[in-house]
C-alpha positions as CSV (number, residue, x, y, z in Angstrom):
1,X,25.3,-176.3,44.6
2,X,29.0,-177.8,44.9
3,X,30.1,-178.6,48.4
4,X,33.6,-179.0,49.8
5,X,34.6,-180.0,53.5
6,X,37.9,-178.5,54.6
7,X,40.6,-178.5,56.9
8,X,41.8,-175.2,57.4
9,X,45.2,-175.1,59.0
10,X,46.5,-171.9,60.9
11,X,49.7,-171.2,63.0
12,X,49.9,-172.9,65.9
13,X,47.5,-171.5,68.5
14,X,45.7,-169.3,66.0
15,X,42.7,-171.4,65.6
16,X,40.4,-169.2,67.4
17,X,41.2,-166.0,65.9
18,X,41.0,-167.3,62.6
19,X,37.7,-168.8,63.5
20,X,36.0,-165.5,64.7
21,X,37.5,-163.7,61.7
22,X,35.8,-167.0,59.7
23,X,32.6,-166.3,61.0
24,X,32.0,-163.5,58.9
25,X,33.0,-165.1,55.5
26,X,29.6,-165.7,53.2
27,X,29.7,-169.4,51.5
28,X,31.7,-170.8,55.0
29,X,30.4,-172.9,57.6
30,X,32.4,-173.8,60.7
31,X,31.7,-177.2,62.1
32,X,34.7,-177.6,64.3
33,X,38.0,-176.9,65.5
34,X,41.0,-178.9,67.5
35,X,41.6,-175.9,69.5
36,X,45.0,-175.1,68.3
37,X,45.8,-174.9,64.4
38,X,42.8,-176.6,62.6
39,X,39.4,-176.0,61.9
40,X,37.0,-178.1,60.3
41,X,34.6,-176.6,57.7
42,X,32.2,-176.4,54.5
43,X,32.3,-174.3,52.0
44,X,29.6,-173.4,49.3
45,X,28.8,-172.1,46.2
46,X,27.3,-172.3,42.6
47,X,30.3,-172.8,41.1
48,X,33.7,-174.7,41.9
49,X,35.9,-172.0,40.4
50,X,33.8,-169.9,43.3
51,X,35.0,-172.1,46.1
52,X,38.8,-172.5,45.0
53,X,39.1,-168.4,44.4
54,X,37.4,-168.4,48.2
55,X,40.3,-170.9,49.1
56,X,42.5,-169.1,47.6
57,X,41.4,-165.8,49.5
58,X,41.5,-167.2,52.6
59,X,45.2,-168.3,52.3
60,X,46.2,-164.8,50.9
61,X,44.3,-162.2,53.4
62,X,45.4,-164.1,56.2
63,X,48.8,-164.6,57.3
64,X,47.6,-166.9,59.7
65,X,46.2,-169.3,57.8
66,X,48.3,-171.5,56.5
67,X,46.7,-173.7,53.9
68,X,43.1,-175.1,53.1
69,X,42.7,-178.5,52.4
70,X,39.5,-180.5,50.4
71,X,38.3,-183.4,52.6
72,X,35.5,-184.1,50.0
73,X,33.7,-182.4,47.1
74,X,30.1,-182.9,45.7
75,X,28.0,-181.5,43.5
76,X,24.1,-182.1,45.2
77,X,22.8,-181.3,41.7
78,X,24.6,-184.8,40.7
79,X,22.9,-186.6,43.4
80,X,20.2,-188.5,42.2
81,X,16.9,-188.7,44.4
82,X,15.7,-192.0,45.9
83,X,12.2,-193.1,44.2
84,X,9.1,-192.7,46.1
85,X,8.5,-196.2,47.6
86,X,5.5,-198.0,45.8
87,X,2.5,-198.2,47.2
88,X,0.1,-200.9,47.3
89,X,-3.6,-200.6,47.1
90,X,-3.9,-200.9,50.8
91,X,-1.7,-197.7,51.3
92,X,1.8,-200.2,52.6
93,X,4.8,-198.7,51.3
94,X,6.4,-201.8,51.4
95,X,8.8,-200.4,54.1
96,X,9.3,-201.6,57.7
97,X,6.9,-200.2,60.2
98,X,9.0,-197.0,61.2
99,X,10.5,-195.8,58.7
């Protein structure tokens, strides 16, 4: 799965409008807004073509939105795993109490 935080910027004062509108969009998570022309966001898909075309889309329907920008991009299936902590014969993980 390839994730991308964005900035979404609108008009001035269409923030809301674009954000009820962006409710509905499958792949797109809203996780903010600064009231006025910019909304914070994730987007998410299989594929990275998928989420530029969806960028792309967003800036074309909407004449309100003015541009979306990538914050930060990941892939999770490039995210290694931690280990399972090793554990002792006495069942300690070796981690402090708590965690």
């Amino acid at each position: 799965m390839i994730v991308a935080g964005v900035v979404i910027e609108t008009t001035p004062g269409a923030a809301p409008r674009v954000a009820a509108r962006l409710r509905r969009v499958a792949g797109l998570e809203l996780h903010g807004s600064d009231g006025d022309r910019r909304l914070a966001a994730v987007l998410t898909s299989e594929h990275g073509a998928a989420l530029a075309a969806l960028a792309d889309r967003l800036v074309k329907e909407d004449a309100e939105v003015l541009g979306v920008l990538p914050t930060f991009v990941a892939d999770e299936r490039a995210v290694p795993r931690a280990p399972a902590p090793a554990r002792r014969r006495d069942g300690a993980t070796g981690r402090p109490a708590g965690e």
